[in-house]
C-alpha positions in Angstrom: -26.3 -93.9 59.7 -29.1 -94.0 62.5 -31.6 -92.5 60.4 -31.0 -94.6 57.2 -32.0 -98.2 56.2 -29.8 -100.6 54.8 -26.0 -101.6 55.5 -23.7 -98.8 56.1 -22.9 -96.2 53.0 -20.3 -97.8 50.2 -18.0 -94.9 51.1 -17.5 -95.5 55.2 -17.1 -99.3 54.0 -14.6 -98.5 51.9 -12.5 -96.2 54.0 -13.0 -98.4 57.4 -11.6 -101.4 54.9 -8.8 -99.6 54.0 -8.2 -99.0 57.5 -8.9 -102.1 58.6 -6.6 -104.0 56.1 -3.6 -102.0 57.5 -4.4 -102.7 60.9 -4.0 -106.3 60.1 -1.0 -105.8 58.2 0.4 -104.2 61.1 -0.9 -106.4 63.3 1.0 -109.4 61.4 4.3 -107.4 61.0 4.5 -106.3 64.8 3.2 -110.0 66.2 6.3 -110.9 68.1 6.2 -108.0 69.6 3.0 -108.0 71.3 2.6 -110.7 74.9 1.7 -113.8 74.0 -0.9 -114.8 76.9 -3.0 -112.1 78.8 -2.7 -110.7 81.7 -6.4 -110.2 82.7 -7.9 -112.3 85.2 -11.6 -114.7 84.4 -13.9 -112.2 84.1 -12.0 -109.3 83.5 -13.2 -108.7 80.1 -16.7 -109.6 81.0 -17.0 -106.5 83.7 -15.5 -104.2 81.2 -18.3 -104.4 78.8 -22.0 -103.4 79.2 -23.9 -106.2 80.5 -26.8 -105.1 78.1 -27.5 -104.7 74.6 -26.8 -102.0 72.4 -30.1 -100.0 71.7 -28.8 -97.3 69.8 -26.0 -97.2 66.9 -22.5 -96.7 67.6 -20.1 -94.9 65.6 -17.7 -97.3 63.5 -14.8 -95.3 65.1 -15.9 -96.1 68.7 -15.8 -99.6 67.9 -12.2 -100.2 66.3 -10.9 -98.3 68.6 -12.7 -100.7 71.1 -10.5 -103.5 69.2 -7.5 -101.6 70.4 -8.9 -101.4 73.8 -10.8 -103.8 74.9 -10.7 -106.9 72.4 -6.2 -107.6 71.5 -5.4 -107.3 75.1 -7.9 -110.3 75.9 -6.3 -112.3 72.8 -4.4 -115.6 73.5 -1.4 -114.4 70.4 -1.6 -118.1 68.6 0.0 -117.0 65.1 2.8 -115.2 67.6 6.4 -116.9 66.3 7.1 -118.1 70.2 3.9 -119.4 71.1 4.5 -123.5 70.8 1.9 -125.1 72.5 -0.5 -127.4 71.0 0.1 -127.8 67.2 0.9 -125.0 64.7 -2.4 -123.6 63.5 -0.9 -120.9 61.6 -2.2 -117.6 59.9 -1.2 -116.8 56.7 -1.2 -114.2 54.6 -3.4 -115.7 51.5 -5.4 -117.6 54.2 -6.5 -114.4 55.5 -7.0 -112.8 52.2 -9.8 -116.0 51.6 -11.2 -115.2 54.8 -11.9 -111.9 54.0 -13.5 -113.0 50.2 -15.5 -115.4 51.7 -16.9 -113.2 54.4 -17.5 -111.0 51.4 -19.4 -113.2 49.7 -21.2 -115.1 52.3 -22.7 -118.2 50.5 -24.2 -121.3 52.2 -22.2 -124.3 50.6 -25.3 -126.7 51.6 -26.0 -128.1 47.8 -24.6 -127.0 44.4 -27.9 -125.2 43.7 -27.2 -122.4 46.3 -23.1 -122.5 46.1 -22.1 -124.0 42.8 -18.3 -122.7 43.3 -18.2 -123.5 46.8 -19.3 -127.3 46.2 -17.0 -127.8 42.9 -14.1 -125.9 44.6 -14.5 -128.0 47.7 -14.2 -131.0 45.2 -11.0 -129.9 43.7 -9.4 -128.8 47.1 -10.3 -132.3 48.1 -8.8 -134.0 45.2 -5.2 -132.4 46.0 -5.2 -133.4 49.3 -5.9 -136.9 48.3 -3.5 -137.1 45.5 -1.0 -135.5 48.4 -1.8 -138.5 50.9 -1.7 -140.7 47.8 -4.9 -142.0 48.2 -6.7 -144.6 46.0 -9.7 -142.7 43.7 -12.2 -145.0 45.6 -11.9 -142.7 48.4 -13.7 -139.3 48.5 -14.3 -136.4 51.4 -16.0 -133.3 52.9 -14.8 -130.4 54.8 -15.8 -130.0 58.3 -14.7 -127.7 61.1 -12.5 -129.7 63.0 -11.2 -133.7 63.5 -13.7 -134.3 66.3 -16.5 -133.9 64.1 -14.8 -135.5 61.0 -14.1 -138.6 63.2 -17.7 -138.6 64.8 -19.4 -139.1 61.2 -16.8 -142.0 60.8 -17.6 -144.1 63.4 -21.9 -143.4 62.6 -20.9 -145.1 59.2 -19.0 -147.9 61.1 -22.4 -147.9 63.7 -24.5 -148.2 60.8 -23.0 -150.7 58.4 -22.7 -153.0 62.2 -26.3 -153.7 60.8 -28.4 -152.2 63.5 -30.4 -149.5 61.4 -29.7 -146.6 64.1 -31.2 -144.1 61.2 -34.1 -145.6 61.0 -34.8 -147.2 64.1 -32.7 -145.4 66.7 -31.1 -146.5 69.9 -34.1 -146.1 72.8 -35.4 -149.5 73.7 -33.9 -151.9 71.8 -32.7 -154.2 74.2 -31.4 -156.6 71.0 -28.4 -153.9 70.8 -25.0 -155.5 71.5 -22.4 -153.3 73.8 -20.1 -152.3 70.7 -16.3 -151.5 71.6 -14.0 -149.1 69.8 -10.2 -149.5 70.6 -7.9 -146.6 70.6 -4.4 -146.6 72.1 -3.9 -144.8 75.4 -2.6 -142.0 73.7 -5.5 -140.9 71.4 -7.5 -138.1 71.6 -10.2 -137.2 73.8 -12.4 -136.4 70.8 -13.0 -140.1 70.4 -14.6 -140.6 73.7 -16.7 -137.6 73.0 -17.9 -139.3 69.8 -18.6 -142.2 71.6 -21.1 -140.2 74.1 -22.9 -138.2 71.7 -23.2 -141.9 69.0 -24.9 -143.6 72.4 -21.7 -145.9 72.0 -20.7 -144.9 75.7 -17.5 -143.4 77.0 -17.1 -146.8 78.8 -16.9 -148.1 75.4 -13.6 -146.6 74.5 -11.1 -149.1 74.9 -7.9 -147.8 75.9 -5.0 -150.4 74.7 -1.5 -149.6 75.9 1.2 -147.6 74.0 4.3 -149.3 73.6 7.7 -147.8 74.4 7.6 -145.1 71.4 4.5 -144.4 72.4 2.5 -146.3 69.4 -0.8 -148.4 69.9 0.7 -152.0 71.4 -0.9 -154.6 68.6 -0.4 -157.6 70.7 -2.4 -155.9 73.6 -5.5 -154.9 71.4 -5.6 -158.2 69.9 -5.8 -159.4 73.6 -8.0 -157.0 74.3 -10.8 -157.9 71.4 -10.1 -161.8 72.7 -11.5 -160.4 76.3 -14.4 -158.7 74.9 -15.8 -161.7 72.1 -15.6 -163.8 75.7 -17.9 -161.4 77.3 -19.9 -161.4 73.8 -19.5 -157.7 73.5 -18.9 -156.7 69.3 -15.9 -155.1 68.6 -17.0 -151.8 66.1 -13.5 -149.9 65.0 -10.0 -149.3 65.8 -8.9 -145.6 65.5 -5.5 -145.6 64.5 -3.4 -142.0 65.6 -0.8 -141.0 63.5 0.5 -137.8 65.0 -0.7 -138.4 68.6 -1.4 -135.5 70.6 1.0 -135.7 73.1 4.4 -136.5 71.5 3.4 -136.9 67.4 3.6 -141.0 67.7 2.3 -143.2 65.0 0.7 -146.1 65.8 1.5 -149.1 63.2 -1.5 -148.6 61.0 -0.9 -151.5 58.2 -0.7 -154.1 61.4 -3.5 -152.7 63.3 -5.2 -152.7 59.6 -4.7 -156.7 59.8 -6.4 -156.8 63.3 -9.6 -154.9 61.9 -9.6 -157.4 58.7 -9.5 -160.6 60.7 -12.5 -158.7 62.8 -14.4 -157.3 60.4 -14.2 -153.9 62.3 -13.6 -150.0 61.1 -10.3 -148.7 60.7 -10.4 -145.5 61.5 -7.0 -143.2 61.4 -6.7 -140.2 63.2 -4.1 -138.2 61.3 -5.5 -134.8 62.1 -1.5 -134.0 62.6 0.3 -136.2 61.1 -1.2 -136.9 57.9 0.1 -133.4 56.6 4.0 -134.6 56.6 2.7 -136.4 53.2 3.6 -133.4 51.4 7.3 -133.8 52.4 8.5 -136.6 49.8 11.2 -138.1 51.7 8.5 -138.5 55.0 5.7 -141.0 52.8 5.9 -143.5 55.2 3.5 -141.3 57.4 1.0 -143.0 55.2 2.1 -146.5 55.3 -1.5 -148.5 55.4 -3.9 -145.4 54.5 -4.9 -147.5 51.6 -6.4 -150.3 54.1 -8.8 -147.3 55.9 -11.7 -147.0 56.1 -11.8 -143.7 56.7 -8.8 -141.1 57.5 -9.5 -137.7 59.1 -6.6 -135.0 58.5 -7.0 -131.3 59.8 -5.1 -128.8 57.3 -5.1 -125.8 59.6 -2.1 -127.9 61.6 0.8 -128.9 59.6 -0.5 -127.5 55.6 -1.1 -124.0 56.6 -4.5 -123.3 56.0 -6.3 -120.9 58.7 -8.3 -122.6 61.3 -11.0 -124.1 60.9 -10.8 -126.6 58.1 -10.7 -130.8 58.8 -11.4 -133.2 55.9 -12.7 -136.7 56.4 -11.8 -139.0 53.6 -14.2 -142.6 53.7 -13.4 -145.1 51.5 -16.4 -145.0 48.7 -18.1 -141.9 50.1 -21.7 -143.0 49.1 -21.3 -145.0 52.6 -21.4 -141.6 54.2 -23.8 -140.3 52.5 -26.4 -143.1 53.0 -26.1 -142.3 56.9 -26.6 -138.0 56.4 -28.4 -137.7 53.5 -32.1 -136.3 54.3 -34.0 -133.9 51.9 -37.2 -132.0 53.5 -39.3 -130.2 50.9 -38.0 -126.7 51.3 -34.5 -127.9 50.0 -36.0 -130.1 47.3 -35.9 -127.7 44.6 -32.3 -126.3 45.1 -31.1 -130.0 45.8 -32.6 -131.9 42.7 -30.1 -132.8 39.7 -26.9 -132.3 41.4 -23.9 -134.4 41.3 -22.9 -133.4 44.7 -24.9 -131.7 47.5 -22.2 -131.9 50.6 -25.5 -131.3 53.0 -25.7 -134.8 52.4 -22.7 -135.9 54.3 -22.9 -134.7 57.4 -25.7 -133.4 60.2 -24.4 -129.7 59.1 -26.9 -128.0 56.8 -25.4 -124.7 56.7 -21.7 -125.0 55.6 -18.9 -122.5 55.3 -17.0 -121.6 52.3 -13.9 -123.1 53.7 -12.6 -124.2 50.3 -11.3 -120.9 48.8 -8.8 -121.2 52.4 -7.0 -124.0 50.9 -7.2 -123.5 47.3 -5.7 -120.0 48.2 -2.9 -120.9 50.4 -1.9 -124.1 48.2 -1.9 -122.0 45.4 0.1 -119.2 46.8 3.3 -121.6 48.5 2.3 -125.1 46.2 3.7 -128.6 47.6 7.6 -127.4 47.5 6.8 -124.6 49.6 4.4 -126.4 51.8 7.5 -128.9 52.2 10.1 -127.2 52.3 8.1 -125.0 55.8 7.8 -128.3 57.0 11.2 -129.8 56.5 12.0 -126.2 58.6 9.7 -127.0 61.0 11.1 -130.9 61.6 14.7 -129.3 61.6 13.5 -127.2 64.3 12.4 -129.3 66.3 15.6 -131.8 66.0 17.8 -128.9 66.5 16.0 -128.3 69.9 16.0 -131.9 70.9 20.1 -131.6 70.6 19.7 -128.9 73.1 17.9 -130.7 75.1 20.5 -133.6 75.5 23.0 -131.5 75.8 21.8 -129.8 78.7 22.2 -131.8 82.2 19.5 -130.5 83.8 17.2 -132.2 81.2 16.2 -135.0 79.6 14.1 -136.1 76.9 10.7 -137.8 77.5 9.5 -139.0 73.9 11.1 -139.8 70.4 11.1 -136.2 68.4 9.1 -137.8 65.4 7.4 -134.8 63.9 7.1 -130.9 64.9 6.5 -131.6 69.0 9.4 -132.2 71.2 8.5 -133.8 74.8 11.1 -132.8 77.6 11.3 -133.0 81.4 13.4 -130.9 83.7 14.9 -133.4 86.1 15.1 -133.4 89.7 16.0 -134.7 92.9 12.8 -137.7 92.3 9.7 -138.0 90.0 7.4 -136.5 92.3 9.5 -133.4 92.6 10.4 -133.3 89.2 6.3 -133.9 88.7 6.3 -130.4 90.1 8.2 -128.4 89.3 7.8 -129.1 85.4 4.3 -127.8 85.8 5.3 -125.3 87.7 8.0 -124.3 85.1 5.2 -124.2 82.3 2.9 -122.4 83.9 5.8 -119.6 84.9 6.7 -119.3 81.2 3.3 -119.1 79.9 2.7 -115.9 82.5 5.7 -114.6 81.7 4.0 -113.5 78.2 7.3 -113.9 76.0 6.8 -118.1 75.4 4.1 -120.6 75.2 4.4 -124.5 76.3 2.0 -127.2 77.2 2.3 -129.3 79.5 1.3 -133.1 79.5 1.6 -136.6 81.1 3.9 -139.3 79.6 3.9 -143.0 81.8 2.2 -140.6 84.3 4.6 -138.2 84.5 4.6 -134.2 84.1 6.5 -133.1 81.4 6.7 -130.3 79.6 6.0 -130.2 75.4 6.6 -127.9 72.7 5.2 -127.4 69.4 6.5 -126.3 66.3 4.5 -125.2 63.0 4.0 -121.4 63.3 5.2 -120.0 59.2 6.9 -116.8 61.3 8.9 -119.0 63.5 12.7 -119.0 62.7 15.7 -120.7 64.9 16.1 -117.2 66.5 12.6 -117.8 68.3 13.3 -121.2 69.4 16.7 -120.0 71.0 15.2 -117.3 72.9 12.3 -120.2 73.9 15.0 -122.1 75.1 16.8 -119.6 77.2 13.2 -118.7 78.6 13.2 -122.0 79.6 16.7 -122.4 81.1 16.3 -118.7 82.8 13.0 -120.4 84.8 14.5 -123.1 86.3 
């Protein structure tokens, strides 16, 4: 191989692809099996390799066996059946076959010149999930990588149509800008205060509005709120609406928040990077209650529909409005851009663009929306069936309402400080124990401990032995 140009030969492709698909299928079938969270300390993995480049070639062989070696004992086991922290961002078989084809094929999905299938197939894919969410036709979407960036192109859209001209005109030294204010509930997600620093909006700007006692945005305190902030003429921009908040899956009461934003003239904006997913499950709808009345809605399928991470969609009522913010054509893409019906370059600062599309058109395909419903009805069984146990259990109690996959439990003791500690403590014992994985989080400003479900491998045998981890640390 050193002394030949080229890729490697056809023939040591083929037979390290043969090897390497078993290795994943052995990977997949022996997952529980393996410890969930590493053992190796910060840094560990960077002193075991060289701190300099590679002049010379390496043998293929060398460099599996490297995998083996140096590479799965430094892996955080996500897809393992017991790990249940954060939200299920599950692997799947057909979402790995996809990753594999469009590795293969490595197009640039930047206009339909250079990626015709990528750009229609990211249409269709699109389509579904809107039909799934029951979306009105008026609205339309494009993949990104995850919410955070979904939900930052949302509120430039809201910035722009405020009728400042930021495209053109920019932020630096116009003191005629009013201090705009975006309202989320104190239970949102951090990637809206980012948004808000890298807009020029200002972390500052992020109005927090309390969470009633479900957890869900309080409507009489963000009306208050905007009342405060007209006195100090400051211009109320958006309201991001969570459905499926991070901590404990709440949903914040989008069609009245909706009637806030009308009366305003601001951006609704939901969040249901989670949430929106339970759509697929017929007798859970009323996740969508008020979608229509968005102005935008970001949903991440690599949480509850299965697909491999990364893929988020942003949906924006009459995309064109989008587009008008992104859409800039140099010369060199010209050519390839002229004549199309949709060049997704447009909407979005991302030129480049993966081929995420065949992910979801694969794994829909492969389980359709009975099997994508009937995992999740499993998954919301689950997580009932471990709230039971939680009540049932004295030395426990409950910390949230179990609305969706995530269950939010505190071990109780002798007061809140203690308890405080030693339900961080008790997380960060079962994580390092290697068999489980929790998070932990803070509810009214208390520690408690959280668990996700939404892993396709996990059964109720996995839960109970997460259970009895948990009951064995205290």
């Amino acid at each position: 191989m050193k002394d030949s140009l080229g890729d490697i030969p056809v023939d040591v492709y083929r037979k390290h692809l043969h090897e390497l698909a078993d290795w994943m299928a052995d990977y997949r079938e022996n997952i529980a099996k393996q410890r969930i969270s590493p053992t190796a300390k910060p840094g560990a993995i960077i002193s075991a390799l060289p701190s300099t480049p590679p002049e010379t070639a390496e043998p293929l062989e060398q460099i599996f066996a490297d995998v083996d070696r140096l590479i799965v004992p430094g892996v955080a086991h996500w897809a393992h059946p017991q790990f249940m922290g954060y939200f299920g961002c599950t692997t799947t078989g057909p979402g790995v076959f996809a990753e594999m084809i469009a590795a293969a094929l490595n197009i640039n999905a930047m206009t339909w010149r250079t990626s015709p299938v990528a750009t229609e197939l990211e249409t269709v894919v699109l389509n579904w999930l809107r039909q799934w969410l029951g979306l009105p036709d008026e609205f339309g979407g494009a993949v990104y990588d995850t919410a955070s960036i979904g939900s930052m192109h949302a509120l430039a859209v809201a910035r722009e149509e405020a009728g400042v001209s930021v495209r053109t005109q920019g932020l630096s030294g116009r003191a005629e800008l009013p201090i705009f204010r975006v309202y989320v509930s104190d239970q949102a997600h951090s990637s809206i205060d980012k948004a808000a620093i890298a807009l020029g909006l200002g972390e500052h700007n992020v109005r927090k509005i309390p969470s009633d006692a479900e957890f869900r945005m309080n409507v009489a305190a963000l009306r208050e709120a905007i009342s405060a902030d007209l006195r100090k003429e400051f211009r109320p921009l958006a309201v991001v609406a969570t459905v499926g908040t991070t901590s404990t899956a709440s949903v914040d009461p989008v069609r009245e928040i909706a009637a806030v934003c009308a009366e305003h003239q601001m951006w609704l904006h939901i969040d249901a990077a989670y949430g929106g997913g339970l759509a697929v499950v017929p007798e859970c709808n009323w996740v969508t209650d008020g979608f229509d009345l968005a102005d935008s809605i970001v949903i991440n399928p690599h949480k509850m529909l299965f697909v491999p991470f990364d893929f988020s969609v942003l949906y924006v009522r009459e995309i064109e409005r989008l587009r008008r913010v992104f859409t800039l054509v140099p010369e060199y893409l010209r050519g390839d851009a002229a004549g199309a019906e949709i060049n997704y370059m447009d909407y979005g600062i991302q030129l480049g663009r993966r081929f995420r599309a065949i992910k979801a058109w694969m794994v829909w395909r492969t389980f359709g929306r009975e099997g994508l419903a009937a995992r999740i009805r499993e998954h919301l069984r689950l997580a009932q069936l471990f709230t039971t146990w939680v009540k049932q259990d004295a030395h426990f109690e409950l910390s949230a309402p179990t609305v969706m996959g995530v269950a939010c439990f505190r071990f109780k003791a002798a007061n809140d400080a203690e308890s405080d500690r030693r339900n961080s403590q008790l997380v960060e014992t079962i994580n390092a124990g290697g068999e489980a994985y929790l998070m932990q989080t803070k509810l009214r400003g208390r520690a408690v401990m959280r668990l996700g479900l939404g892993n396709i491998l996990t059964t109720e045998e996995h839960l109970g032995r997460v259970w009895k981890i948990i009951r064995d640390a205290i």
